[in-house]
C-alpha positions as CSV (number, residue, x, y, z in Angstrom):
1,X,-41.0,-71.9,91.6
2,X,-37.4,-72.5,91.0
3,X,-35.1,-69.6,90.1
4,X,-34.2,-71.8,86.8
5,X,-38.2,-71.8,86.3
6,X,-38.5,-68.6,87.1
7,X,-35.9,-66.9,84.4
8,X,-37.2,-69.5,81.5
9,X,-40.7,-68.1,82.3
10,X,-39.5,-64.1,82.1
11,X,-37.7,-64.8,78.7
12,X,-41.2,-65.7,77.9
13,X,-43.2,-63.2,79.3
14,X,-40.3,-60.4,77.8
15,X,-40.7,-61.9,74.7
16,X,-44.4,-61.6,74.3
17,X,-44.7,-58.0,76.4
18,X,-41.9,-56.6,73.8
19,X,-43.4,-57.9,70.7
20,X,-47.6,-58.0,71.5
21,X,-48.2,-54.9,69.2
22,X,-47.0,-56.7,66.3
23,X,-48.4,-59.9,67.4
24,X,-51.3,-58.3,67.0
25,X,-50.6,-56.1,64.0
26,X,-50.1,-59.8,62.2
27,X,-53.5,-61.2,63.6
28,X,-55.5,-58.4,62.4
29,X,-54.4,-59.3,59.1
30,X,-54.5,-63.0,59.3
31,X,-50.9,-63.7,59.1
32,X,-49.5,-63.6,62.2
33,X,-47.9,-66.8,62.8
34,X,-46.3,-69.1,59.8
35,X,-48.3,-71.7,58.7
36,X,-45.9,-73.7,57.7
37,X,-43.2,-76.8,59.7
38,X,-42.0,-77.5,56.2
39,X,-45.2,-79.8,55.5
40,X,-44.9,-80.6,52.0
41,X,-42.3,-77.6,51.4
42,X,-44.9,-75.3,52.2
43,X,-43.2,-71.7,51.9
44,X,-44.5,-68.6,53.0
45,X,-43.0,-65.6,51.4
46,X,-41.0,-64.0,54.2
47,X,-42.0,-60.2,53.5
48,X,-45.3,-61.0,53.7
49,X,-45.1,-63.1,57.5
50,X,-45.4,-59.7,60.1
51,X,-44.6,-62.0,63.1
52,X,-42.5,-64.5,61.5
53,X,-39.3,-63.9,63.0
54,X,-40.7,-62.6,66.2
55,X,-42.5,-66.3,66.6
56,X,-38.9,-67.9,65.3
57,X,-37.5,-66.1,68.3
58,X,-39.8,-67.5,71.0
59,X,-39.2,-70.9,69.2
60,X,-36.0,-70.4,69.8
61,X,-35.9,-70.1,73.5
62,X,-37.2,-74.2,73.5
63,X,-34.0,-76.0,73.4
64,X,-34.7,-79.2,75.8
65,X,-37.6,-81.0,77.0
66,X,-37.4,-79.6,80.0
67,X,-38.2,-76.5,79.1
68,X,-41.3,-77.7,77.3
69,X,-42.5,-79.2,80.3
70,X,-41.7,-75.6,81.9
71,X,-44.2,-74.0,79.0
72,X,-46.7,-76.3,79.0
73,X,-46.5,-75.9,83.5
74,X,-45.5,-72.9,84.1
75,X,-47.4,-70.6,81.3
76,X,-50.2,-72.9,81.0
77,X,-50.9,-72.2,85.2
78,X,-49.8,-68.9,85.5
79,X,-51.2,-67.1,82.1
80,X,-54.1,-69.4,81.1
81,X,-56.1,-68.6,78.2
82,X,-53.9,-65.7,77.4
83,X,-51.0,-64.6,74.6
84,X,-48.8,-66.5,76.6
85,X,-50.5,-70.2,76.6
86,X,-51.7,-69.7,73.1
87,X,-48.1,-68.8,71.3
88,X,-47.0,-71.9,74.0
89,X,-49.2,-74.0,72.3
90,X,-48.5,-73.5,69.2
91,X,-44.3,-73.9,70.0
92,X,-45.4,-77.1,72.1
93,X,-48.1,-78.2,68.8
94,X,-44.7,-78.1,66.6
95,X,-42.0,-79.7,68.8
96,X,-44.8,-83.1,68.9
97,X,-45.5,-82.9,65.7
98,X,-41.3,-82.5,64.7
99,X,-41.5,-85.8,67.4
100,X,-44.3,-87.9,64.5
101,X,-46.7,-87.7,68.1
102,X,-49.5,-86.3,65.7
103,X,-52.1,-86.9,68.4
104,X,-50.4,-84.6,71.0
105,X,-49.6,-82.2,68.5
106,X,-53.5,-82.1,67.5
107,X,-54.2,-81.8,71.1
108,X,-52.3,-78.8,71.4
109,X,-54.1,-77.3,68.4
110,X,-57.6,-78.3,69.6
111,X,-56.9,-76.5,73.0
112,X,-56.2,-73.1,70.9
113,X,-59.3,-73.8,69.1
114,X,-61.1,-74.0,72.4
115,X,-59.5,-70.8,74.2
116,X,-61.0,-69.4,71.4
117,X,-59.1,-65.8,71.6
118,X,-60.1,-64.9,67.9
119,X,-61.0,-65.9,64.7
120,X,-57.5,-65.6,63.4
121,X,-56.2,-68.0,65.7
122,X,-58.7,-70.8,65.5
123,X,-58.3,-70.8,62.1
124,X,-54.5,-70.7,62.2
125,X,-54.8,-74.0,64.3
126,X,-57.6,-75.5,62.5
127,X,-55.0,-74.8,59.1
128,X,-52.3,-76.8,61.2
129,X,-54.2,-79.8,62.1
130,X,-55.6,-80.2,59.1
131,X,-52.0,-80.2,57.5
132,X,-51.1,-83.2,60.3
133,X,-54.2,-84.7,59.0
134,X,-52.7,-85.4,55.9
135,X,-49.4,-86.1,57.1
136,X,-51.5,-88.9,58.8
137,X,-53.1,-89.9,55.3
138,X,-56.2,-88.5,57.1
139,X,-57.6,-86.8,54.0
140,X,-61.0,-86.6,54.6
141,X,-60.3,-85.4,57.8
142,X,-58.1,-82.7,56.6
143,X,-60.9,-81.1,54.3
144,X,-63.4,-80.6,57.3
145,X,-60.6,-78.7,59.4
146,X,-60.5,-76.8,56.3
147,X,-63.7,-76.1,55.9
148,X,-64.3,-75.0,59.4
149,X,-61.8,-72.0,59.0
150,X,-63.9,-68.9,59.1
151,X,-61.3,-66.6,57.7
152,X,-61.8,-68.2,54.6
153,X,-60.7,-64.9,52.2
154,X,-57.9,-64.2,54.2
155,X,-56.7,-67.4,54.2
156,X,-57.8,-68.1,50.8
157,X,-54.2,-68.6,48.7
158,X,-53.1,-71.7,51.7
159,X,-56.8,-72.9,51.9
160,X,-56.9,-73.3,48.0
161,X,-53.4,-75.2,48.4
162,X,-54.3,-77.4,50.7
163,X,-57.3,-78.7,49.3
164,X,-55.2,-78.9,46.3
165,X,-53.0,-81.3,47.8
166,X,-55.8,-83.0,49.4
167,X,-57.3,-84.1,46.2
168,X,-53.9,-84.5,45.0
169,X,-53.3,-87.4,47.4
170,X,-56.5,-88.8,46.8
171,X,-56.0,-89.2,43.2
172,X,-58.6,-86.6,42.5
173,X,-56.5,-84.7,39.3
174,X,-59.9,-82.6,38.4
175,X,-60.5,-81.4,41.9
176,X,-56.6,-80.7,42.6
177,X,-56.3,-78.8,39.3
178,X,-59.2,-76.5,40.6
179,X,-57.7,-75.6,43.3
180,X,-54.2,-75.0,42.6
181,X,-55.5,-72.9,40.1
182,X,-57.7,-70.7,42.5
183,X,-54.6,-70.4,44.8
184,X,-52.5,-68.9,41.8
185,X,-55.7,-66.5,41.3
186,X,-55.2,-65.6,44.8
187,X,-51.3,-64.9,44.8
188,X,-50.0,-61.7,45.0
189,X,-46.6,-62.5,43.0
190,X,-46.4,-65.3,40.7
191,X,-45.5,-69.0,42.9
192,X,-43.4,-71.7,41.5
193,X,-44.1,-73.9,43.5
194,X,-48.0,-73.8,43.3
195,X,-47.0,-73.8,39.5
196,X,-45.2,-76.9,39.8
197,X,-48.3,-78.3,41.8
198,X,-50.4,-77.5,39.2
199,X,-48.6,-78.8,36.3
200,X,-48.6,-82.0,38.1
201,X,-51.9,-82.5,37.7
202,X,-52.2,-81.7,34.5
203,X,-53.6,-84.1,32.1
């Protein structure tokens, strides 16, 4: 491994060693990484995202696509299945989809999914590909990721949204209404943009 390699890789591994308690503190909870690449304007509010800026940081340290190729290598080889190759994953998952290469972005994803570290996780990537889904016009594709995430209550406020959309974009008014109306119920502090959803549906 070249000493180049070799730095890129503990910047990594620093990263993750420094942070993993409240990597984890945000997993237990379900809210551990953002769920949103500015699909749709998706916002998450930023005191409620534990490990938001932590996972900004790590983001951060993937300037060129050479270093890409050194996460998806390097960490993929040296710390399979672990921390390490799923937060990879999910930096590599945004970069292709940021590219429009949906496919490898999903592939990404569905390797998470398959690691299958914890529930939390899965469903984090299941959320993602299911928004990719319907940046692919794949609607009926995006409701079955959705209804495959387990951590349905935790997730329940961006589950509700997203099937919102979904029916949204299929023209279904009745069915979008529904549920940007049970992701309001679910907010914590009142949401203007969920209210602005829902008023767009309105009849």
């Amino acid at each position: 491994m070249s000493d180049e390699n070799s730095d890129f890789t503990s910047k990594i591994v620093i990263w993750c060693s420094k942070n993993i308690k409240y990597i984890l503190i945000g997993a237990a909870i379900g809210i551990s990484i953002p769920l949103s690449w500015n699909y749709y304007q998706y916002t998450q509010e930023r005191d409620n995202l534990v490990a938001s800026d932590l996972y900004n940081e790590l983001i951060d340290l993937v300037k060129t696509e050479d270093e890409y190729k050194q996460i998806e290598n390097i960490i993929s080889s040296d710390y399979k299945n672990s921390i390490y190759d799923i937060l990879s994953k999910f930096v590599l998952s945004k970069k292709e989809f940021e590219s429009k290469n949906y496919s490898l972005a999903k592939e990404y994803l569905e390797e998470i999914i398959n690691i299958n570290a914890n529930e939390t996780y899965n469903s984090l990537a299941m959320i993602k590909i299911s928004l990719i889904n319907i940046e692919e016009k794949k609607y009926d594709e995006a409701l079955a990721y959705i209804e495959k995430v387990n951590l349905k209550d935790a997730f329940k406020q961006v589950l509700s949204e997203i099937k919102g959309d979904i029916y949204k974009f299929k023209g279904d008014k009745e069915n979008a209404l529904k549920y940007y109306t049970e992701a309001i119920d679910s907010s914590a502090i009142n949401n203007e943009n969920l209210l602005m959803k829902k008023n767009s549906v309105k009849n």
